[in-house]
KOLGU-4560 file (N, C-alpha, C; in nm, 3 decimals, padded with zeros to 5 digits):
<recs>
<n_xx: 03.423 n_yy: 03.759 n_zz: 01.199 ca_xx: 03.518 ca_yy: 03.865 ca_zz: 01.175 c_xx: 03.457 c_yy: 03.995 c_zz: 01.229 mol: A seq: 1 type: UNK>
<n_xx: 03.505 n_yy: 04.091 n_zz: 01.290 ca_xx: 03.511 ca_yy: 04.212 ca_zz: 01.336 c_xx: 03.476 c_yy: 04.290 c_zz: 01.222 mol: A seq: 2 type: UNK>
<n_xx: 03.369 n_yy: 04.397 n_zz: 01.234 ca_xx: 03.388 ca_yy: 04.484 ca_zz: 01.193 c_xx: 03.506 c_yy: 04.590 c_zz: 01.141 mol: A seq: 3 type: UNK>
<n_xx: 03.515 n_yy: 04.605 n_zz: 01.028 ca_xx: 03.672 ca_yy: 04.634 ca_zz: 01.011 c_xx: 03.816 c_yy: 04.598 c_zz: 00.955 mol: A seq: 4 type: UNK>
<n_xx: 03.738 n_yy: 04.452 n_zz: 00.995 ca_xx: 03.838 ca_yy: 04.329 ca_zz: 00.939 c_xx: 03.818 c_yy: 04.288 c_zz: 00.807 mol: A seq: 5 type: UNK>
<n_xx: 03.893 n_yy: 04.265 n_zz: 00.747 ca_xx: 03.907 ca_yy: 04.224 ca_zz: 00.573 c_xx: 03.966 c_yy: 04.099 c_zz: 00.581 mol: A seq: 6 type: UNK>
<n_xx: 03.938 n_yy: 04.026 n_zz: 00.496 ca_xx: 03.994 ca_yy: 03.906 ca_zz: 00.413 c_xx: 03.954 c_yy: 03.848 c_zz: 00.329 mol: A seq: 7 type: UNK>
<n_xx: 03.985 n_yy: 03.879 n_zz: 00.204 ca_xx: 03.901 ca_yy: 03.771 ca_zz: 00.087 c_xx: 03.922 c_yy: 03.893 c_zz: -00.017 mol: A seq: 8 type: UNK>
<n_xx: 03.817 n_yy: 03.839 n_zz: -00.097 ca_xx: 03.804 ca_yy: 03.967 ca_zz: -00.262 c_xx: 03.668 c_yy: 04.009 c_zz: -00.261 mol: A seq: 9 type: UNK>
<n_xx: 03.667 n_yy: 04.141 n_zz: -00.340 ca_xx: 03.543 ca_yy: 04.238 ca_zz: -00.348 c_xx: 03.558 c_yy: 04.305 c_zz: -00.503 mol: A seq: 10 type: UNK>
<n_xx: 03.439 n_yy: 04.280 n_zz: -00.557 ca_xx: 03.436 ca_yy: 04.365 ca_zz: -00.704 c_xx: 03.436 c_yy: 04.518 c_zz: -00.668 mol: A seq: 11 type: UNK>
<n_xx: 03.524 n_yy: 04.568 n_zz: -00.759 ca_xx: 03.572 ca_yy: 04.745 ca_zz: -00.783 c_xx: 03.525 c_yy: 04.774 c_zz: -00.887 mol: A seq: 12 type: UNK>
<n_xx: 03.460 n_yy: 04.908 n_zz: -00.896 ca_xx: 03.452 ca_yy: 04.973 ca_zz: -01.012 c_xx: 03.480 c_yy: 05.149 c_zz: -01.008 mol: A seq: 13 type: UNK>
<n_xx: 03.528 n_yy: 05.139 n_zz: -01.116 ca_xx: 03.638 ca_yy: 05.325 ca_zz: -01.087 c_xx: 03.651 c_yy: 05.345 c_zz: -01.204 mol: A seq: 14 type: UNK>
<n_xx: 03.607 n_yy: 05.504 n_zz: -01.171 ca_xx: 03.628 ca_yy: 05.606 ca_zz: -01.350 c_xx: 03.725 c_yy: 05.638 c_zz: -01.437 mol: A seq: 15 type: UNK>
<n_xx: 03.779 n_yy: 05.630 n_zz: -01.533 ca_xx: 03.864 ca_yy: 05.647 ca_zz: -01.607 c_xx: 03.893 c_yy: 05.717 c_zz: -01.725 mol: A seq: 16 type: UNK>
<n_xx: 03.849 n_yy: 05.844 n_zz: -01.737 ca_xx: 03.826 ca_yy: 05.945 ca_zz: -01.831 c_xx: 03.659 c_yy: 05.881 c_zz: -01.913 mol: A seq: 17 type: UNK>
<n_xx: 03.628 n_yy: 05.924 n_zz: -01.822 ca_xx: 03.476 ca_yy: 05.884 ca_zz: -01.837 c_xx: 03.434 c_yy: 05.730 c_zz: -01.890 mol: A seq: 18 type: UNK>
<n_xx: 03.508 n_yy: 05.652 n_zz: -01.845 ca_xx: 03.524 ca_yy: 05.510 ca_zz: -01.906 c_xx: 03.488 c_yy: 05.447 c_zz: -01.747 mol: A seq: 19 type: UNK>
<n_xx: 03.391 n_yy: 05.326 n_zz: -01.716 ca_xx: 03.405 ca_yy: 05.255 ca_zz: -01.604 c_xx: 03.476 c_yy: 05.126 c_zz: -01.596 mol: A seq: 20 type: UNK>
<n_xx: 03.555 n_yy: 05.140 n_zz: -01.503 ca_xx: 03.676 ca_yy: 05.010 ca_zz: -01.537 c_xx: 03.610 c_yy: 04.947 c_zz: -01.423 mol: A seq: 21 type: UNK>
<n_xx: 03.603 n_yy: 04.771 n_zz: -01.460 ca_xx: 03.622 ca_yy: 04.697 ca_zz: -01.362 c_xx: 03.735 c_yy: 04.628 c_zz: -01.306 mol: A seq: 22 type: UNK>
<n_xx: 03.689 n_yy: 04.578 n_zz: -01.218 ca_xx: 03.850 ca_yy: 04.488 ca_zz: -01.123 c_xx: 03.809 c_yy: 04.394 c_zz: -00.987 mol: A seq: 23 type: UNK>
<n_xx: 03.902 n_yy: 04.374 n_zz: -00.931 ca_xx: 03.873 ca_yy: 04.281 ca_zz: -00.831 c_xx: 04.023 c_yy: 04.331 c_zz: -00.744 mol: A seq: 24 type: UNK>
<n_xx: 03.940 n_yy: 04.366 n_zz: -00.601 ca_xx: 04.006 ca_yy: 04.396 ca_zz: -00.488 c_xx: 04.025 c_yy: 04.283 c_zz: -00.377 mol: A seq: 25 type: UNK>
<n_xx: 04.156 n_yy: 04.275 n_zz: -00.381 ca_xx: 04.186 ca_yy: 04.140 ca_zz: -00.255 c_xx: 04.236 c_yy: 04.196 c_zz: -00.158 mol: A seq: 26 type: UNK>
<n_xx: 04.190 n_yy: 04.122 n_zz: -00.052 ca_xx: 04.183 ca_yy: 04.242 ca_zz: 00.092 c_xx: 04.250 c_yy: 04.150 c_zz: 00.202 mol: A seq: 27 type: UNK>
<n_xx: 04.371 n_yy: 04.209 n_zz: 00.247 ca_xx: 04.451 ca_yy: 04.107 ca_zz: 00.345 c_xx: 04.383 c_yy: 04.124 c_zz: 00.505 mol: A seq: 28 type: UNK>
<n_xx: 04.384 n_yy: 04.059 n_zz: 00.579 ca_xx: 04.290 ca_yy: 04.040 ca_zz: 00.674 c_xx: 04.388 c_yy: 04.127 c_zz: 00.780 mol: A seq: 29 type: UNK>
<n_xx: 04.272 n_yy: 04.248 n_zz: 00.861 ca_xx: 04.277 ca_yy: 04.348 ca_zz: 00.960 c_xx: 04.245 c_yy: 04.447 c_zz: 00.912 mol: A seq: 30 type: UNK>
<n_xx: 04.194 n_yy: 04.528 n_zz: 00.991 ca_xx: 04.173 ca_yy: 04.627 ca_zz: 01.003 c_xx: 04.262 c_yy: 04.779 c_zz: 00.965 mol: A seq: 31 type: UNK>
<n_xx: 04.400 n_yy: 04.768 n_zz: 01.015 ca_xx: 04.481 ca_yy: 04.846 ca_zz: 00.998 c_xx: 04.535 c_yy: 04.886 c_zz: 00.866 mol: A seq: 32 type: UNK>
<n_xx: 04.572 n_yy: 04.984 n_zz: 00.809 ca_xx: 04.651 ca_yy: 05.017 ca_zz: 00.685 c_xx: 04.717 c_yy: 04.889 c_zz: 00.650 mol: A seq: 33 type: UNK>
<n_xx: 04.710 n_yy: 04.885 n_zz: 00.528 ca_xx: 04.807 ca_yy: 04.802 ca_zz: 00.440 c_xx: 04.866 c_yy: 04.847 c_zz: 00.351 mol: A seq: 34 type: UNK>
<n_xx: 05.035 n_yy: 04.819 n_zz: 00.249 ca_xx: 05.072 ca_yy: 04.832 ca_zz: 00.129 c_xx: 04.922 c_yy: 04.788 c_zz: 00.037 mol: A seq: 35 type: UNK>
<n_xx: 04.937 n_yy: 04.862 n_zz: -00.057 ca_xx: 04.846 ca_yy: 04.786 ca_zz: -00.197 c_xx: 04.907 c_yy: 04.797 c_zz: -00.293 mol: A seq: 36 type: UNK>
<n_xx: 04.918 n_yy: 04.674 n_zz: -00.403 ca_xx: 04.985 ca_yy: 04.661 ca_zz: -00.485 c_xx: 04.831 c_yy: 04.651 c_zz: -00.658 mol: A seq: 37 type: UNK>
<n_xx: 04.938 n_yy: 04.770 n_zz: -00.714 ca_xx: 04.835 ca_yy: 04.743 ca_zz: -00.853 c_xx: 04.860 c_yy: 04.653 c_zz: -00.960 mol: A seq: 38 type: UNK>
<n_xx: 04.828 n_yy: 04.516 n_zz: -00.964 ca_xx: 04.885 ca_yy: 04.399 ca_zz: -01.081 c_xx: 04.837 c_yy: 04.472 c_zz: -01.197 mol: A seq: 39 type: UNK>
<n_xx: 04.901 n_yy: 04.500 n_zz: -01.337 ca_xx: 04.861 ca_yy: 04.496 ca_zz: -01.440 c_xx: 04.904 c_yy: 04.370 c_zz: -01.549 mol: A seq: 40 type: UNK>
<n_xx: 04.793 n_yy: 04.276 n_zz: -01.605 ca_xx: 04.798 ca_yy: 04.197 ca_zz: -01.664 c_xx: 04.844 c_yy: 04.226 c_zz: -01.805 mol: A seq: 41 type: UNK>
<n_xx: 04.870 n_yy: 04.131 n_zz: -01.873 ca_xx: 04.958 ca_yy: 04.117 ca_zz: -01.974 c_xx: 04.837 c_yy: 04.152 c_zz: -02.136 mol: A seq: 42 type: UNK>
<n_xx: 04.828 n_yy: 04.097 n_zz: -02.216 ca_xx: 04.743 ca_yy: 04.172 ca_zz: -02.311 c_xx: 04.612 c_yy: 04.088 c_zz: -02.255 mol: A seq: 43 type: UNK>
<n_xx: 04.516 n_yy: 04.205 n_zz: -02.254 ca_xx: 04.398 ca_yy: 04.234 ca_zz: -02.206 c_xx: 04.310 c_yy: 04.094 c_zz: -02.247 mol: A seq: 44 type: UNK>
<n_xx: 04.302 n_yy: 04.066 n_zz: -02.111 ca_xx: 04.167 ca_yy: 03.924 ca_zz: -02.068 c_xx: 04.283 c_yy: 03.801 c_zz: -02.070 mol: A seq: 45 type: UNK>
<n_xx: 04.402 n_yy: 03.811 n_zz: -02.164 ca_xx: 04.469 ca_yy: 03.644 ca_zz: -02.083 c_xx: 04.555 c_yy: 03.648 c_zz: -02.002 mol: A seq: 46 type: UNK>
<n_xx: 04.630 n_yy: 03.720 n_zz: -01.919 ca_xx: 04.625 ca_yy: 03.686 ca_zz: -01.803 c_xx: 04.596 c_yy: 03.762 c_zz: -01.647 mol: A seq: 47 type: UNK>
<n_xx: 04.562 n_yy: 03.740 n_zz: -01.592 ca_xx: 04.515 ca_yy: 03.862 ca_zz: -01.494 c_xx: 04.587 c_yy: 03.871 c_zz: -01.339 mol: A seq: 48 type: UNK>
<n_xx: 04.671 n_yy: 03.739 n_zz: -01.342 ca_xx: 04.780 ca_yy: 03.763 ca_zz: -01.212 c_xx: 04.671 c_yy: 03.717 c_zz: -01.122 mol: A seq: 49 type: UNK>
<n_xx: 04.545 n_yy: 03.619 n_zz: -01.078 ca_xx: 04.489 ca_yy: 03.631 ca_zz: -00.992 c_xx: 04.568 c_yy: 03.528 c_zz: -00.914 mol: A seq: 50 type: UNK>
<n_xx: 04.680 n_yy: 03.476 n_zz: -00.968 ca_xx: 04.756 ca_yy: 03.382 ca_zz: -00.839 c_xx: 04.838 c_yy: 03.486 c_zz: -00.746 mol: A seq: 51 type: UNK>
<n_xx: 04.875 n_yy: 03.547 n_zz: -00.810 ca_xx: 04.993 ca_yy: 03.637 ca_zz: -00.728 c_xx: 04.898 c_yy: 03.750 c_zz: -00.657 mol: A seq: 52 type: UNK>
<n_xx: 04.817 n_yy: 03.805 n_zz: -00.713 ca_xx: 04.693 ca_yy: 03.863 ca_zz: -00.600 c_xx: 04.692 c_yy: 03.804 c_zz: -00.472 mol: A seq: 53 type: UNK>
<n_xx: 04.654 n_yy: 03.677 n_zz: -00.486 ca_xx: 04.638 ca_yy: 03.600 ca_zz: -00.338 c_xx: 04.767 c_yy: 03.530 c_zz: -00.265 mol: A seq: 54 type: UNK>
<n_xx: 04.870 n_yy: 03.574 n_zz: -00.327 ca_xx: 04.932 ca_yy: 03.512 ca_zz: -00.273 c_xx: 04.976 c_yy: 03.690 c_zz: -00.193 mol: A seq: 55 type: UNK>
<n_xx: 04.958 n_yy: 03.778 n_zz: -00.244 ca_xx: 04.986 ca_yy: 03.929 ca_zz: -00.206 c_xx: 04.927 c_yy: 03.931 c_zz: -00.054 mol: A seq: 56 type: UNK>
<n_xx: 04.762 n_yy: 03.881 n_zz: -00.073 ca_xx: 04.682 ca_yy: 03.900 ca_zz: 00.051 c_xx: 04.722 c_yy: 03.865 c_zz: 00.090 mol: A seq: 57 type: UNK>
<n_xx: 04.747 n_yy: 03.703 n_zz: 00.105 ca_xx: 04.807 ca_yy: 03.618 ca_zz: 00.208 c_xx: 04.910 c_yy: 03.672 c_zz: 00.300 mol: A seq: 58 type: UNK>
<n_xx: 05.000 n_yy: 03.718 n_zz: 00.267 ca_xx: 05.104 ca_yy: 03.787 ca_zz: 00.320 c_xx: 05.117 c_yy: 03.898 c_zz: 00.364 mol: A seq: 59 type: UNK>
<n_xx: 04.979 n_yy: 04.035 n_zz: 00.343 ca_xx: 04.930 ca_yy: 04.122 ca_zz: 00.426 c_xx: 04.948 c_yy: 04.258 c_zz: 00.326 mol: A seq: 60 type: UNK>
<n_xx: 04.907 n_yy: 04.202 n_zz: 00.215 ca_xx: 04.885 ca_yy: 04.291 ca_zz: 00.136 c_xx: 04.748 c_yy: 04.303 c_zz: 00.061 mol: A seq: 61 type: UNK>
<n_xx: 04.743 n_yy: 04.444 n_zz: 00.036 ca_xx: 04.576 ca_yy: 04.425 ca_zz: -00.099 c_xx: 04.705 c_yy: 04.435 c_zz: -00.177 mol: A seq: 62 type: UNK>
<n_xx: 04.579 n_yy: 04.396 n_zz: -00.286 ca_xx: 04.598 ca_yy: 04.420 ca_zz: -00.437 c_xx: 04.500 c_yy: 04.410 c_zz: -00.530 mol: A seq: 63 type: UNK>
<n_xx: 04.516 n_yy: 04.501 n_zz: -00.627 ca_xx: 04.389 ca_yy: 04.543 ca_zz: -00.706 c_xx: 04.414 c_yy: 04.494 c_zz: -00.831 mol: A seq: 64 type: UNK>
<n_xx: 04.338 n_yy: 04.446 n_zz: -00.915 ca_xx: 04.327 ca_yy: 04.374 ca_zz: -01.025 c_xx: 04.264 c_yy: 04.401 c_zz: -01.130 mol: A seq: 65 type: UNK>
<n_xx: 04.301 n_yy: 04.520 n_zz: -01.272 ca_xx: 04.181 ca_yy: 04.579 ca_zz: -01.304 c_xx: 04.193 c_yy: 04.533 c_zz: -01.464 mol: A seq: 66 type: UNK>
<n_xx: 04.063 n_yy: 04.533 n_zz: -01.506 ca_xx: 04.009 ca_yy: 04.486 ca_zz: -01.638 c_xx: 04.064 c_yy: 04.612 c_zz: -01.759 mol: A seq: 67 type: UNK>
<n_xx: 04.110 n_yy: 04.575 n_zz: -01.861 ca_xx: 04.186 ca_yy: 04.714 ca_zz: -01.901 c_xx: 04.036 c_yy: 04.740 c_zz: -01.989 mol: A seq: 68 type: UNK>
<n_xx: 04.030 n_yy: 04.894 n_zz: -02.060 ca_xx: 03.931 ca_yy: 04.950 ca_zz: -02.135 c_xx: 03.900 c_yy: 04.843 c_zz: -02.253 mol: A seq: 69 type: UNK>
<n_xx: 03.702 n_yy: 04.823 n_zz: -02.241 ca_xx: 03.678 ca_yy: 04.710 ca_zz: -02.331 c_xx: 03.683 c_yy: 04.575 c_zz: -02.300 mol: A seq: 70 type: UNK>
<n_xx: 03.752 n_yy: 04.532 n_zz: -02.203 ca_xx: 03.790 ca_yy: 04.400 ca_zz: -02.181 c_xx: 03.678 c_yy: 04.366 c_zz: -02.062 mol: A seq: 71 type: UNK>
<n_xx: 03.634 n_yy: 04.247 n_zz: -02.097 ca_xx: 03.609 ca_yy: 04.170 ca_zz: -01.914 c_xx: 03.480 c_yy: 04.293 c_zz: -01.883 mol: A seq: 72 type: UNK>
<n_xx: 03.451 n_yy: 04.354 n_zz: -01.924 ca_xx: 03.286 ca_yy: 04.463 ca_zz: -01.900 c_xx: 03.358 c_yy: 04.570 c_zz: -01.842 mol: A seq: 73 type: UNK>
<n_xx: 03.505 n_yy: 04.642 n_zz: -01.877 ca_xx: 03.478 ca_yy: 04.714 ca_zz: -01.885 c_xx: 03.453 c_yy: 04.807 c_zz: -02.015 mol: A seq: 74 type: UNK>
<n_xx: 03.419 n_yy: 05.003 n_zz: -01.953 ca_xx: 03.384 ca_yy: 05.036 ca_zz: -02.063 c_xx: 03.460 c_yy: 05.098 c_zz: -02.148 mol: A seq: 75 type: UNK>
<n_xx: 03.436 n_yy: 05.123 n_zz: -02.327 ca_xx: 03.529 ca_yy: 05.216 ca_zz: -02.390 c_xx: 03.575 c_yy: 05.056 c_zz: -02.504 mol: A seq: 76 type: UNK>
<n_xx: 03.649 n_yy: 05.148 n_zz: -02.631 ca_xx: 03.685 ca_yy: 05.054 ca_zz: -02.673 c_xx: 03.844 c_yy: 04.978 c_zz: -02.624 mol: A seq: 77 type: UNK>
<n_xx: 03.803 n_yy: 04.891 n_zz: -02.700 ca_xx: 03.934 ca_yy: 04.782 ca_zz: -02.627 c_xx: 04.077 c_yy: 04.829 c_zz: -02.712 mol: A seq: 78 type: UNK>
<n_xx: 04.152 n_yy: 04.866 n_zz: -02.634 ca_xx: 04.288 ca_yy: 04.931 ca_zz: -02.658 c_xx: 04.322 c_yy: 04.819 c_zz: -02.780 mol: A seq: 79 type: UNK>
<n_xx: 04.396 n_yy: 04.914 n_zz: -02.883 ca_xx: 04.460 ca_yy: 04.857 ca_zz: -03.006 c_xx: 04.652 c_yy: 04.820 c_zz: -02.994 mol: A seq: 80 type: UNK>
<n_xx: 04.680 n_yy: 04.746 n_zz: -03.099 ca_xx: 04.816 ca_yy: 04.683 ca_zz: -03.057 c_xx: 04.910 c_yy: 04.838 c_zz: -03.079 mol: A seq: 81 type: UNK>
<n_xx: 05.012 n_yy: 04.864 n_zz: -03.027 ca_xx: 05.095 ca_yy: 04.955 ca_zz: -03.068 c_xx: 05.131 c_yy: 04.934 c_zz: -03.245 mol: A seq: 82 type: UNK>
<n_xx: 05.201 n_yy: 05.035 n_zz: -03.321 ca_xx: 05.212 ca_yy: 05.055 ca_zz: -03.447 c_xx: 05.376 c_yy: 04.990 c_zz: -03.456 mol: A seq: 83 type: UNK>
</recs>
């Protein structure tokens, strides 16, 4: 692969009011701009959409996949149920 060129997944990590969130970046193959799509999973750690991620790349999209606060390493506590 070319310099430049993407295809596959890469661990992310990004700040969040002083909280470090993790995730997983899927990277559609070329070089050029792509759409990116942000999956947010359903209550935190069961499910994370990593089918539809790849099926995103596949088709020439990223998409980012992120661990919500507390969950999966990231940091902060782990969000509580609504009241």
């Amino acid at each position: 692969m070319r310099q430049g060129e993407h295809a596959g997944i890469t661990g992310v990590t990004f700040g969040s009011d002083g909280q470090t969130l993790v995730g997983v970046l899927y990277l559609a193959r070329g070089g050029a701009p792509k759409p990116t799509a942000l999956l947010l999973h359903g209550c935190p750690g069961l499910e994370q959409n990593r089918d539809l991620a790849a099926a995103l790349r596949d088709r020439g999209w990223n998409a980012l996949v992120f661990h919500y606060r507390g969950c999966w390493g990231s940091g902060g506590p782990r969000p509580s149920a609504a009241p």
